[in-house]
KEDRENLUM-785055 format. One record per atom (N, C-alpha, C): residue number from 1; residue in three letters; atom name; z, y, x. Coordinates in pm, 1 decimal, padded with zeros to 6 digits. Layout:
+-----+------+------+----------+----------+----------+
: pos : code : site :        Z :        Y :        X :
+-----+------+------+----------+----------+----------+
: NUM :  ALA :   CA :        Z :        Y :        X :
...
+-----+------+------+----------+----------+----------+
//
This chain:
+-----+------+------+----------+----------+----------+
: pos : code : site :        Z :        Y :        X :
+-----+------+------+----------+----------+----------+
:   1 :  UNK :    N : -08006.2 :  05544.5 : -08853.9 :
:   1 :  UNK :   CA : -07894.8 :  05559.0 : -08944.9 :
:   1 :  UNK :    C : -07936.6 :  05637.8 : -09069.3 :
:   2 :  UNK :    N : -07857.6 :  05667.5 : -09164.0 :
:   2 :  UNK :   CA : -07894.1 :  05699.2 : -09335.6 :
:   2 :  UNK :    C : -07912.0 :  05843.6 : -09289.7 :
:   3 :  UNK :    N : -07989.2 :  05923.9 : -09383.7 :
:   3 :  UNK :   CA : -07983.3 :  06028.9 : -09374.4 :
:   3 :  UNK :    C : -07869.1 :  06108.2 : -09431.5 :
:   4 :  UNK :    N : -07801.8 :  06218.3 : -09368.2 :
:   4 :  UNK :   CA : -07710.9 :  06272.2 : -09397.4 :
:   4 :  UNK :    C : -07677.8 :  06343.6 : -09522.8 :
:   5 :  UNK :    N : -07792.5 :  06387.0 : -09574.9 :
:   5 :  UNK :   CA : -07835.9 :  06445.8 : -09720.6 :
:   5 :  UNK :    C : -07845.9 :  06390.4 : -09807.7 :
:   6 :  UNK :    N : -07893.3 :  06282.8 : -09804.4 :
:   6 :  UNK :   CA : -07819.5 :  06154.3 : -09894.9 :
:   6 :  UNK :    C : -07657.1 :  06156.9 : -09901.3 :
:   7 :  UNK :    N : -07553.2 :  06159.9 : -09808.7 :
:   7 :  UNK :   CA : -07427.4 :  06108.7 : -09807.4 :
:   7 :  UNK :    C : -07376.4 :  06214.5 : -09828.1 :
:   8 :  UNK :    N : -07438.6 :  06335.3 : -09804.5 :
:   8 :  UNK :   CA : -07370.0 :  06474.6 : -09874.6 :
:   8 :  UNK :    C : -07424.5 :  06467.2 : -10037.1 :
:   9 :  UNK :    N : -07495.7 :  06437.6 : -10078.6 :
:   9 :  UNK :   CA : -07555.2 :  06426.4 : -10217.7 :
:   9 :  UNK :    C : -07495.9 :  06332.3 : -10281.1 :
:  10 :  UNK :    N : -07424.2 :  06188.3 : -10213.2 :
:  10 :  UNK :   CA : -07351.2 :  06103.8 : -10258.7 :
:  10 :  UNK :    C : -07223.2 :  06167.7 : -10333.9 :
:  11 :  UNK :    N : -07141.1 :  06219.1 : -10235.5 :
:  11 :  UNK :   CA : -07003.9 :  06279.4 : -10196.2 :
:  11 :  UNK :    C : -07024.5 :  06424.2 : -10328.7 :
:  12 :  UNK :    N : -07108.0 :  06422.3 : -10301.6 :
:  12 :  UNK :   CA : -07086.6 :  06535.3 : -10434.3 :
:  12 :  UNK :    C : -07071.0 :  06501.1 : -10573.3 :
:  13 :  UNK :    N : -07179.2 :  06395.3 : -10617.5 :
:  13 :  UNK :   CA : -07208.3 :  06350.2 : -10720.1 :
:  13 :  UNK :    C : -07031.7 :  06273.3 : -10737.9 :
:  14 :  UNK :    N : -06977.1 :  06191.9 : -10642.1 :
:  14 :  UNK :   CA : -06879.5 :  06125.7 : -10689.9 :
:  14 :  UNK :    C : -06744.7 :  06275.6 : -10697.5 :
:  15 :  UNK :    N : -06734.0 :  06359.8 : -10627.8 :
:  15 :  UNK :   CA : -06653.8 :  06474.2 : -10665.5 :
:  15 :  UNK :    C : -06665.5 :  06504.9 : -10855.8 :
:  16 :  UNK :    N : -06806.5 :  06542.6 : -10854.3 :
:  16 :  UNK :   CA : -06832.7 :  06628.5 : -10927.7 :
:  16 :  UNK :    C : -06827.7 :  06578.8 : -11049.6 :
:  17 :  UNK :    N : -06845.1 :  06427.1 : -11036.2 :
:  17 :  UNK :   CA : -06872.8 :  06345.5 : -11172.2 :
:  17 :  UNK :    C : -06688.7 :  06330.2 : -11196.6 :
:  18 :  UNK :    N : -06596.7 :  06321.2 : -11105.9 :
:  18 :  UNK :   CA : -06526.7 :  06302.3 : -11121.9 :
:  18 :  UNK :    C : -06381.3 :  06409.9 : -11206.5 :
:  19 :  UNK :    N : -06481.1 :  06573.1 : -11165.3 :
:  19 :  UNK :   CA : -06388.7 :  06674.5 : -11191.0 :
:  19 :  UNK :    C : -06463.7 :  06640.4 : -11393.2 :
:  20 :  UNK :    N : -06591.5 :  06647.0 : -11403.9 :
:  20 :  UNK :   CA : -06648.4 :  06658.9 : -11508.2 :
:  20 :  UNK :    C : -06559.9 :  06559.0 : -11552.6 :
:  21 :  UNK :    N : -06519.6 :  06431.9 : -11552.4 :
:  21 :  UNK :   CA : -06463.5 :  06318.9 : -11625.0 :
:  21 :  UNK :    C : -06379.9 :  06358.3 : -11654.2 :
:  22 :  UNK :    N : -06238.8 :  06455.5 : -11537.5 :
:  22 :  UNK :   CA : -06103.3 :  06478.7 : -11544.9 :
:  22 :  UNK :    C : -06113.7 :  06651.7 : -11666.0 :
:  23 :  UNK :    N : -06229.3 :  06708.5 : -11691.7 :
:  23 :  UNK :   CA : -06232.6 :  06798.0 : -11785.1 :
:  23 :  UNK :    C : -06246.3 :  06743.0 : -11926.4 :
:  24 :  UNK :    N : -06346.2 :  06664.8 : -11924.0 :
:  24 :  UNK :   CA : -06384.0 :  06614.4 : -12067.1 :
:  24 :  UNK :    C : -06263.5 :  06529.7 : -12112.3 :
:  25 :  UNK :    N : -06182.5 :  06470.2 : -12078.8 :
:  25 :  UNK :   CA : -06050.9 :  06393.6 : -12116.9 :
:  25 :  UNK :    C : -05950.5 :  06520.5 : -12118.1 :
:  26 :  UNK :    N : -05907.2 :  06571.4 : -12047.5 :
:  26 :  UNK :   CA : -05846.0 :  06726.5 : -12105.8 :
:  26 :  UNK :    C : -05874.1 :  06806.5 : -12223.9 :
:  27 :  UNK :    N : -06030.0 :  06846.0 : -12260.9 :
:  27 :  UNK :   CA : -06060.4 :  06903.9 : -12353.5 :
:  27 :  UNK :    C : -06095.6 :  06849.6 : -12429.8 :
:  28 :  UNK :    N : -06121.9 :  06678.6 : -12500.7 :
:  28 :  UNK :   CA : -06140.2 :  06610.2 : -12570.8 :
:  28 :  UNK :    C : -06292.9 :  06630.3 : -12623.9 :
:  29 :  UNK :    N : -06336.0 :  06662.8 : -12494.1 :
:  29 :  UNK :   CA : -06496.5 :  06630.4 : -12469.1 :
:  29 :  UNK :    C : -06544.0 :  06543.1 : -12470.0 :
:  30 :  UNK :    N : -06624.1 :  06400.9 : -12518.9 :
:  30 :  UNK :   CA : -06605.0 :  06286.8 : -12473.8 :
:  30 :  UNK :    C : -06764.7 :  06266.4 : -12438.7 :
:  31 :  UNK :    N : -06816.0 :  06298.4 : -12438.4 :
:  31 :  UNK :   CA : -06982.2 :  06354.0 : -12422.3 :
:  31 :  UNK :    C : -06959.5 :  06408.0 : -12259.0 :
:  32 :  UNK :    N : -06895.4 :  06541.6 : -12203.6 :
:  32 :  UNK :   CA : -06860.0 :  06556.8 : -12054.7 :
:  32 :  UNK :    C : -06786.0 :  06456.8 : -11999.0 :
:  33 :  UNK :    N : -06662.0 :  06388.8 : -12041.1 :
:  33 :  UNK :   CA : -06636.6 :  06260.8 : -11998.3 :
:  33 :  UNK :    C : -06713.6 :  06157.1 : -11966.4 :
:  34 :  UNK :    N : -06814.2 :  06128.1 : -12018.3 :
:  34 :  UNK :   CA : -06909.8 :  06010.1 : -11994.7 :
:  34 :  UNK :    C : -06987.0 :  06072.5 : -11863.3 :
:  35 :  UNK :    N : -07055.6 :  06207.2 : -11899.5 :
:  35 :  UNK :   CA : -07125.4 :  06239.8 : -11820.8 :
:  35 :  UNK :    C : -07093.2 :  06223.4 : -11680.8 :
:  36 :  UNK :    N : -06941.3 :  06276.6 : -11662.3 :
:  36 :  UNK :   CA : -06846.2 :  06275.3 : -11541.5 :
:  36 :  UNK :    C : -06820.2 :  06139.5 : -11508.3 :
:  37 :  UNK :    N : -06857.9 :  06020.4 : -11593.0 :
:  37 :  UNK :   CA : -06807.7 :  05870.7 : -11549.9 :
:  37 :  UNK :    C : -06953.5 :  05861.9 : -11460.7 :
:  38 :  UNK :    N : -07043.3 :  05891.5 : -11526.9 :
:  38 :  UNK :   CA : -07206.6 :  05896.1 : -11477.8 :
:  38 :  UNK :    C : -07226.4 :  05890.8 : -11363.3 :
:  39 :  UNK :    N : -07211.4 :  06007.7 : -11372.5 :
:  39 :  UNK :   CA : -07224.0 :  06131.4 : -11218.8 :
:  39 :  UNK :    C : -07126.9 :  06078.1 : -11123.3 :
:  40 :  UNK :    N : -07019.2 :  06021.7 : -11137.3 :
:  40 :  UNK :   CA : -06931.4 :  05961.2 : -11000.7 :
:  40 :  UNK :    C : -06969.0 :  05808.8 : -11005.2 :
:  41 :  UNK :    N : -07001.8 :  05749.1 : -11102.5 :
:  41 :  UNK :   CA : -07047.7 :  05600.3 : -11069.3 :
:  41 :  UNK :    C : -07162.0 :  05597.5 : -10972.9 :
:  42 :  UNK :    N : -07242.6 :  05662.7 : -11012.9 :
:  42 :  UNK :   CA : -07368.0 :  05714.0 : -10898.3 :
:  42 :  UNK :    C : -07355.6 :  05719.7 : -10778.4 :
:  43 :  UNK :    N : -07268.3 :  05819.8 : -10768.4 :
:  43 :  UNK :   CA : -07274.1 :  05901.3 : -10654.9 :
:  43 :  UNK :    C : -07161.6 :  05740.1 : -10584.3 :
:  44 :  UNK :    N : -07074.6 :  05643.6 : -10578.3 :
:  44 :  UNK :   CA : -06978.3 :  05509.8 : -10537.1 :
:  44 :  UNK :    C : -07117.0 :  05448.9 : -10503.9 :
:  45 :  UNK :    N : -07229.8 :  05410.3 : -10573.7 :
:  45 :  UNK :   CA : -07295.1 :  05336.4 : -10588.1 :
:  45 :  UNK :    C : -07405.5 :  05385.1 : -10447.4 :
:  46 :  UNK :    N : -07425.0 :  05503.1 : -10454.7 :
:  46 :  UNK :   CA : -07543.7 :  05540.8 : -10381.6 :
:  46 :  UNK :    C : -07449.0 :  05496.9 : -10216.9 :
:  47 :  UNK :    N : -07297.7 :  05594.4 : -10260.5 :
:  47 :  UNK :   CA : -07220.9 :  05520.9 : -10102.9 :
:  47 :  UNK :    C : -07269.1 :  05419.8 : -10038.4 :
:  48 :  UNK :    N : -07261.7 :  05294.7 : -10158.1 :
:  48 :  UNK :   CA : -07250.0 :  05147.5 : -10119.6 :
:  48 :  UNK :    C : -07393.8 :  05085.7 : -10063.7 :
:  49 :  UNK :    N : -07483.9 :  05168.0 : -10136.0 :
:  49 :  UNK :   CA : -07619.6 :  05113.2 : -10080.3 :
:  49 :  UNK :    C : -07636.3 :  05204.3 : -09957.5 :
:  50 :  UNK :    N : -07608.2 :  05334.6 : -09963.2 :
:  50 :  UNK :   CA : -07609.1 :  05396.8 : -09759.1 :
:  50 :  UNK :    C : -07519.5 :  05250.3 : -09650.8 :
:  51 :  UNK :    N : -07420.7 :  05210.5 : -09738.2 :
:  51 :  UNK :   CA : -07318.3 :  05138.0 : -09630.1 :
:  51 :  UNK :    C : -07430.2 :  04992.2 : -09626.9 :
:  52 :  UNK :    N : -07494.2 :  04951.2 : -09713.5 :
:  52 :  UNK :   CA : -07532.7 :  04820.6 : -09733.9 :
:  52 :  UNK :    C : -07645.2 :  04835.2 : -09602.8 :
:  53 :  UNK :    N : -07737.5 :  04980.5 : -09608.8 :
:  53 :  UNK :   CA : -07868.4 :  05014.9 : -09544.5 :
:  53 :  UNK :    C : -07800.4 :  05003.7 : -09360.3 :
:  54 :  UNK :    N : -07655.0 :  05077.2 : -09338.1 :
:  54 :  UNK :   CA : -07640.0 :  05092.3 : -09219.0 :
:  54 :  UNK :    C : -07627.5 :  04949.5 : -09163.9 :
:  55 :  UNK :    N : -07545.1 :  04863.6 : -09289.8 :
:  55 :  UNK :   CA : -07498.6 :  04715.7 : -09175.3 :
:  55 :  UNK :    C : -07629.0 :  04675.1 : -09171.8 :
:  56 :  UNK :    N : -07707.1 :  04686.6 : -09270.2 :
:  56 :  UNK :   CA : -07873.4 :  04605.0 : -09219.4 :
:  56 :  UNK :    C : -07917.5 :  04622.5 : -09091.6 :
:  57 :  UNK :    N : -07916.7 :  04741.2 : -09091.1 :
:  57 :  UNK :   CA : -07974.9 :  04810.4 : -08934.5 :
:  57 :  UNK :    C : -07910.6 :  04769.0 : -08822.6 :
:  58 :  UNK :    N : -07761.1 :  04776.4 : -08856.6 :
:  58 :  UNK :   CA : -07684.4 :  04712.7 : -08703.8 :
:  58 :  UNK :    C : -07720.4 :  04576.8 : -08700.1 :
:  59 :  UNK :    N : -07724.3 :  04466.5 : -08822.4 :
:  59 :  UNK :   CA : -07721.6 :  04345.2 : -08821.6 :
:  59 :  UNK :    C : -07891.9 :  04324.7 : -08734.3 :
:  60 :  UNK :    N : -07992.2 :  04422.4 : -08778.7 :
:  60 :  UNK :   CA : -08119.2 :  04387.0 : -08672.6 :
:  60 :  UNK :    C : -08127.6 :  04413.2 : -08523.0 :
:  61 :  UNK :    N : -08066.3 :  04529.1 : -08522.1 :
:  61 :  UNK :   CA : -08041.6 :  04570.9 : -08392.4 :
:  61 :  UNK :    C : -07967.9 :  04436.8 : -08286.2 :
:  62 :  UNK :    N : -07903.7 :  04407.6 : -08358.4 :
:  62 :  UNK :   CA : -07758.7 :  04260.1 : -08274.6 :
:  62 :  UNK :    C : -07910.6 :  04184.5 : -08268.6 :
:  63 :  UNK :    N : -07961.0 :  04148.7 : -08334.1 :
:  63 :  UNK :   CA : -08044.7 :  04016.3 : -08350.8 :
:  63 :  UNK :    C : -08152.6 :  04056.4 : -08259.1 :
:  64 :  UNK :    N : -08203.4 :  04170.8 : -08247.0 :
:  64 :  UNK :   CA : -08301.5 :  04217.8 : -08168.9 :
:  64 :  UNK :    C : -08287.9 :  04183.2 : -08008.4 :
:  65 :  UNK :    N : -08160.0 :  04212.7 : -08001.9 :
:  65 :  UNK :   CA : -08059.2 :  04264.4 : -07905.9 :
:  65 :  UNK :    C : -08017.3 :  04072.2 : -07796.5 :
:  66 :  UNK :    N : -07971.1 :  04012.9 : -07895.3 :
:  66 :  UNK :   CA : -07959.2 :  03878.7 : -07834.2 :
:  66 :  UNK :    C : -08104.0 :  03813.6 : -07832.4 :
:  67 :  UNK :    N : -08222.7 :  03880.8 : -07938.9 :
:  67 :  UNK :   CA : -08358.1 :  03800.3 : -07867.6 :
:  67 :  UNK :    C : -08415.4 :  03813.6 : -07732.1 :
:  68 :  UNK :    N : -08380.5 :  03936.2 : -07716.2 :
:  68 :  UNK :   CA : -08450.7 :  03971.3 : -07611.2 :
:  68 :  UNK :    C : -08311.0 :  03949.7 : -07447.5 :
:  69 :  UNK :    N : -08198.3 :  03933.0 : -07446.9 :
:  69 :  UNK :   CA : -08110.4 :  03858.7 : -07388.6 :
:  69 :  UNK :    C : -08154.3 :  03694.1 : -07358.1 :
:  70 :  UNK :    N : -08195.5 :  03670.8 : -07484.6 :
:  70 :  UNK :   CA : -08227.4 :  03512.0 : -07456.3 :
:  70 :  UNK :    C : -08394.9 :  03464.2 : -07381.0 :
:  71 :  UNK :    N : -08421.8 :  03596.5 : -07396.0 :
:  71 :  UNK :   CA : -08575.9 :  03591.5 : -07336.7 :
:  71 :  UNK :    C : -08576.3 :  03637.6 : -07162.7 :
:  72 :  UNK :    N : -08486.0 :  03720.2 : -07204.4 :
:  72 :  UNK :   CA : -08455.9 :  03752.7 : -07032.8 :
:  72 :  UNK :    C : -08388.1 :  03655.7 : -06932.4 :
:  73 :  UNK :    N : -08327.4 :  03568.9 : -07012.7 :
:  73 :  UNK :   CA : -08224.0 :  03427.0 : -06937.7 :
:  73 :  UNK :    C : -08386.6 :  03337.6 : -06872.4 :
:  74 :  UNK :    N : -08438.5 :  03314.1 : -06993.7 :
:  74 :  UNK :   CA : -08579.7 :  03222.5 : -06955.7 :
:  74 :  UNK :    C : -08618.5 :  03247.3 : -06842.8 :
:  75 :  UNK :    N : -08654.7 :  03379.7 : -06794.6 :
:  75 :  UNK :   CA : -08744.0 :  03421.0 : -06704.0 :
:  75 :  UNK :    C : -08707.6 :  03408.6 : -06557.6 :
+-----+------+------+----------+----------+----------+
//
């Protein structure tokens, strides 16, 4: 499974990018606004590739899983 430090490093970046976005539109920062769009697009994105990495792994595991089921029927 993903490493956990990754998904805590995710979870931050999308917090953090997100408080930075919700400051720079308050203070008519638009330079910290971007930054804050940045920093939380990242951090959605990195989510999606941990979630993309876990179904890979289950999807080999199943496949692993019925090869060796179908090898054991043979015998």
């Amino acid at each position: 499974m993903s490493n956990p430090k990754v998904k805590i490093e995710s979870t931050k970046d999308k917090l953090v990018g997100g408080v930075k976005e919700k400051v720079g539109k308050v203070t008519g920062n638009e330079k910290l606004e971007l930054k804050g769009k940045i920093q939380a697009k990242k951090g959605e994105l990195e989510e999606k590739a941990i979630h993309m990495v876990d179904k890979a792994e289950e999807f080999t595991e199943d496949v692993a899983e019925n090869i060796n089921d179908a090898i054991d029927k043979d015998k």
